[in-house]
N, C-alpha and C positions, 0 to 999 in steps of 0.2 A: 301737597296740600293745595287744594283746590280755595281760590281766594276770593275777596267780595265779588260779585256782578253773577252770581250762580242760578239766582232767585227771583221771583214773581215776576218784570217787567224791565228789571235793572238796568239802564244804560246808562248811567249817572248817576253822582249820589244825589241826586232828588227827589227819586222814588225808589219805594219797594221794601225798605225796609219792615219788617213784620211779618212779611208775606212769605213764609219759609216754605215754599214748594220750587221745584225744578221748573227753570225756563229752560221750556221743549224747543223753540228758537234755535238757543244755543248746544243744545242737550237731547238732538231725537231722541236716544236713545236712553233718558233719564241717568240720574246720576247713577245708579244701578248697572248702567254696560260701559258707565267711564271706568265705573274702579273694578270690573272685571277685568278690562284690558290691562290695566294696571297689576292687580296682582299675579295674571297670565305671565307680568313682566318683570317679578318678585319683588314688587313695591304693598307697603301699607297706602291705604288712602285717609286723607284726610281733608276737613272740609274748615271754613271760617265764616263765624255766625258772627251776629250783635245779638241777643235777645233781648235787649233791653231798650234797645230805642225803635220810633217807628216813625216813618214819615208821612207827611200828610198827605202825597200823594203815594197813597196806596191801599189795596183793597180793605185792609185791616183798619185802619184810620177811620175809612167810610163807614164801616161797618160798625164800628165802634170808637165815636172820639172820645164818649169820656173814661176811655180806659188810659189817656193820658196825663201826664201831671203838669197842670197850668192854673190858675187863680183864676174863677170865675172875676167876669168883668174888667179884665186886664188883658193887656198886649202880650203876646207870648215872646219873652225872647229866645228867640230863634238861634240853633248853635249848628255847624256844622250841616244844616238843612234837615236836624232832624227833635224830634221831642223824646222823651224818656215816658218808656209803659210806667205806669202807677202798679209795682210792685206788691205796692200794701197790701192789692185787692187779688183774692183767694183766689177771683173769675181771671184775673192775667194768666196768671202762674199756672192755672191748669191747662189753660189756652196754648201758650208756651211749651209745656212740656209735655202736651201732645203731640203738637204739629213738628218739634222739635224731636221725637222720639220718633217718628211715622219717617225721618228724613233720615236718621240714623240706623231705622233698622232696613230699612228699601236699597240703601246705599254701603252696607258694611262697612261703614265708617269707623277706623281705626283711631282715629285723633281728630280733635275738635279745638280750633283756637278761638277762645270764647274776649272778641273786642268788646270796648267800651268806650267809645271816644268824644265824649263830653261831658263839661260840669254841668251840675243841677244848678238851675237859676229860677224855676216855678215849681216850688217843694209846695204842693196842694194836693190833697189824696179824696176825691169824691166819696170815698169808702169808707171818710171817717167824719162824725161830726165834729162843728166848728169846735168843740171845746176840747175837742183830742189831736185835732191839726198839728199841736207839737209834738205829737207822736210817731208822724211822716217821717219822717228820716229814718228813724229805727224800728218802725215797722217795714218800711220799705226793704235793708238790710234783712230781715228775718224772711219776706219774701221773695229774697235774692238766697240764702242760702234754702229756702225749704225748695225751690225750684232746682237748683243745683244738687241738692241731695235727692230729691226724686227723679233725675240723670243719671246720675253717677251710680244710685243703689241699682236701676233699670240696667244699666251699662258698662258693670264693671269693669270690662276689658278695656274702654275706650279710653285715650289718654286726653284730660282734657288738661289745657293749657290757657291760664290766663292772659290775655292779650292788653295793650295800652297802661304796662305796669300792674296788671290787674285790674285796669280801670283806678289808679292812684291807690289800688286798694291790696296793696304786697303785704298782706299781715295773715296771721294765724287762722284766722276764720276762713277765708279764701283758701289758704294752704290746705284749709281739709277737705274739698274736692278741685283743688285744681292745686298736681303737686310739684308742678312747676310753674313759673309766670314767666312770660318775656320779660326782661328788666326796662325796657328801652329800647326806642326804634334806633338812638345813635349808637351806631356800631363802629364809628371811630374808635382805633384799638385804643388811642393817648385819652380818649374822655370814657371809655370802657373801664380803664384801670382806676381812675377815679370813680365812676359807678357801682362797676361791680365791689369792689373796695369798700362803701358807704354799707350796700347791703350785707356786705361779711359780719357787721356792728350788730346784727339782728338774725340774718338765717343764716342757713349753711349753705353750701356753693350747689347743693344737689336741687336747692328749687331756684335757681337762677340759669334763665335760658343768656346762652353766648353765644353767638353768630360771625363768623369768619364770613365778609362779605369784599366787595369788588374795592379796588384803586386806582385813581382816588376817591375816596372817601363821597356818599351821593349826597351828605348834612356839611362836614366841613372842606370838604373836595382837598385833605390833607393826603399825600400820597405815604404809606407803610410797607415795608416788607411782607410777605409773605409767612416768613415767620414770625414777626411782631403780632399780626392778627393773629397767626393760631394760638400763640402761646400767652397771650390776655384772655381768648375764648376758652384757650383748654381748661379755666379754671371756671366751668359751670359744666351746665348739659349744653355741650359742642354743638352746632348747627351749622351750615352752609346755608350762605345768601350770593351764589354761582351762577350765572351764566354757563356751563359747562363749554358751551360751544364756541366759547371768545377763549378759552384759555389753551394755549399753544400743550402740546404732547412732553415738554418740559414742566411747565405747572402743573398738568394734570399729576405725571409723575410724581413731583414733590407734593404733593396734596392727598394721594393714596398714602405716602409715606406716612404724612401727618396724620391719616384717621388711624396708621396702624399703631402707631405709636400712641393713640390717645386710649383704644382700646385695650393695648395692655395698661396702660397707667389710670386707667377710666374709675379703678375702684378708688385707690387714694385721691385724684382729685376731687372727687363727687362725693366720698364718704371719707376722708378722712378728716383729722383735724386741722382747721386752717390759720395759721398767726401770720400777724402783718408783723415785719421785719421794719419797715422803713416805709413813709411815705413823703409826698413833696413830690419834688423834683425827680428824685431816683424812688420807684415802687420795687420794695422785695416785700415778698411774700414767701410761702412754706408750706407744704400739705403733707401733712404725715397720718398714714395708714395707722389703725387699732392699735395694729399690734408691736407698733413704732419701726418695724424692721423695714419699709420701703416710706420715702419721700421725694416730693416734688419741688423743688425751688425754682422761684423767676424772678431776674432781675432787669426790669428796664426803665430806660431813662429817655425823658420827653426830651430838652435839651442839652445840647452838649456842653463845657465849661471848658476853656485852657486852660492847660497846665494842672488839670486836676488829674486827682490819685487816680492809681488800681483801684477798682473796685473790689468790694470781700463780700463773701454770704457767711452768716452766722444762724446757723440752725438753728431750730429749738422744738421742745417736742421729742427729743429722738431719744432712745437707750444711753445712757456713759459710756456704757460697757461694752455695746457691740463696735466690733469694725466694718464700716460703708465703704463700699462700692463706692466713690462717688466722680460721678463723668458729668458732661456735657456731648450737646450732639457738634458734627464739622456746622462752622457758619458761611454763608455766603454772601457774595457782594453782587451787586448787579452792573450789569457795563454797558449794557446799552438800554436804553427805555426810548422805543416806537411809537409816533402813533399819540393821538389825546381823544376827549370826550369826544362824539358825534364824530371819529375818524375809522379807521381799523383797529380794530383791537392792538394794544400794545403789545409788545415783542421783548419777553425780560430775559436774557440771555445772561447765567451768572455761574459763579466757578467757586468751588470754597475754597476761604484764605485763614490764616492767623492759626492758634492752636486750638484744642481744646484739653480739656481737663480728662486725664485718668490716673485718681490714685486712689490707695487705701487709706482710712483714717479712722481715729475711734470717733464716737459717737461727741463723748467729751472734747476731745479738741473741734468738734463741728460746731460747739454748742457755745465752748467757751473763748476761743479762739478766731474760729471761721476759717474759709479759705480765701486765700487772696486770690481772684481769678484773674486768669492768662487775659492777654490785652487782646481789644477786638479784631483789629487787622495788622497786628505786628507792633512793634516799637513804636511804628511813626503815629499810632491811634492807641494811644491807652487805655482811655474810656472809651465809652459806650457814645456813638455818636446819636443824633438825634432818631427818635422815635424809634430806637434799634430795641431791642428785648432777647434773654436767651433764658433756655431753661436748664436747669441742673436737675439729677438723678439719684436717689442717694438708696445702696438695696444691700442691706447685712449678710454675712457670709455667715455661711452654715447651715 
């Protein structure tokens, strides 16, 4: 996914916005010979717009300012160094989903991550008279979907993706051309689980983008295992935010393991049904497939407590009547950590310890009972130490 500074003039964000054609600067050979190279190399390409905002310094601005929304005879407040196109008006939108179709079809553009990254603060639409002004806002919205559905009907193939929560806009209208959103640029695994968590209240896990990214953390510079972050991400549409080339042939390894393992389990997490077990301090969760015969469980915990219990998962969702499969993967500890920000790449050198879970069990005792799970690193660690997380398996015989 090719990201902002692609277009018009871009070498900062204080111009260029609007002006959706390829900067040949950076790009002799238009975006057109990037994503051949690209799919030469069996990648999709993908690109990241704003259509909705524009800057003043830029062609489109000059060309046209009152295609923007600000209150005659007032100060514009200024956000992020840029204004919001006036949607309202029929002349944006076609404007838009030209230039914006002309970029998509020159470029084979697979995927499109569609940002938003400011509030409205001059709701004024030139396009309407003074006695329909209160009508701005929810005309603007109908020119945000009629632009987004003359893309989408244009381009079916292409996957478009809400970006900045959707622009604070994660609801049903938006889900019907863009059928996933990013949730959140924090991809801390410990404030992901509270996140992603919130939006389970409303959608289901298949329109929530989750991103497994670097450690520590680049919002709360919080250091996590590497399986703590996949196994919060596993429960949306999975993503890598990688560096590939910082992470030692160790990582890499356990990191192929992790996609393998998501893509067999990729149906239940993403489609099946999801109940919160617990939240607070310790988050369990549960995804159970249609047809209740495979599930997913994770339980982790932000901080650790003395002297506290075993942990247990207590299913639900599942058959009575069948008997589960029900495992865990080995865990591992890490022994030496290398290296910090702005130094070499750190050096995570780790071994697995403790047990893990394989037994049979009905469905019913999952449901009603639970399992008591094996301690994290032996006797001496009962619980779950800080920000640790593991996942359970659960797949009916027969």
């Amino acid at each position: 996914m090719l990201d902002d500074g692609w277009f018009g003039e871009r070498g900062d964000d204080t111009s260029s916005l609007g002006d959706w054609y390829v900067n040949t600067k950076k790009f002799p050979n238009g975006l057109s010979g990037l994503s051949r190279k690209l799919k030469e190399l069996g990648l999709d390409f993908g690109i990241w717009i704003e259509p909705e905002m524009v800057n003043t310094d830029s062609r489109l601005y000059r060309e046209h300012p009152e295609w923007t929304m600000d209150i005659p005879g007032r100060d514009h407040a200024e956000g992020r160094n840029q204004r919001i196109l006036d949607l309202a008006d029929e002349k944006v939108t076609d404007y838009l989903a030209g230039t914006i179709s002309a970029v998509l079809r020159e470029a084979e553009v697979s995927y499109v991550k569609w940002d938003m990254n400011r509030i409205f603060s001059d709701v004024f639409s030139r396009s309407l008279p003074a006695e329909r002004q209160g009508e701005t806002a929810h005309r603007y919205v109908l020119g945000l979907y009629r632009l987004m559905d003359t893309l989408t009907r244009s381009f079916p193939d292409v996957l478009f993706e809400g970006c900045s929560s959707g622009g604070n806009r994660f609801d049903l209208g938006i889900l019907c051309y863009c059928p996933q959103i990013w949730a959140s640029d924090n991809t801390d695994a410990v404030c992901r689980a509270g996140i992603q968590e919130g939006y389970s209240y409303a959608y289901p896990m298949s329109t929530v983008g989750a991103h497994v990214s670097a450690s520590p953390n680049h919002q709360t510079m919080r250091i996590t295992s590497a399986e703590t972050r996949f196994d919060v991400a596993a429960f949306g549409v999975l993503g890598l935010e990688y560096d590939l080339s910082d992470l030692p042939p160790d990582a890499i390894n356990e990191l192929t393991e992790q996609l393998r393992l998501y893509r067999r389990w990729r149906g239940v997490l993403q489609f099946g049904d999801f109940y919160r077990l617990q939240s607070g301090n310790v988050h369990k969760w549960i995804c159970v497939s249609p047809d209740r015969r495979r599930a997913v469980g994770l339980v982790l915990r932000k901080l650790a407590e003395p002297n506290s219990q075993y942990e247990d998962l207590r299913g639900a969702g599942l058959e009575p009547g069948l008997i589960y499969r029900f495992c865990s993967l080995p865990r591992k500890i890490e022994l030496m950590r290398a290296g910090d920000i702005g130094q070499e790449p750190r050096q995570l050198v780790s071994r697995p310890v403790g047990q893990t879970e394989e037994l049979r069990v009905s469905g019913a005792v999952l449901m009603n009972a639970g399992i008591r799970l094996s301690p994290f690193y032996g006797e001496s660690m009962r619980s779950f130490p800080d920000f640790s997380a593991r996942l359970f398996f659960m797949e009916a015989e027969g």
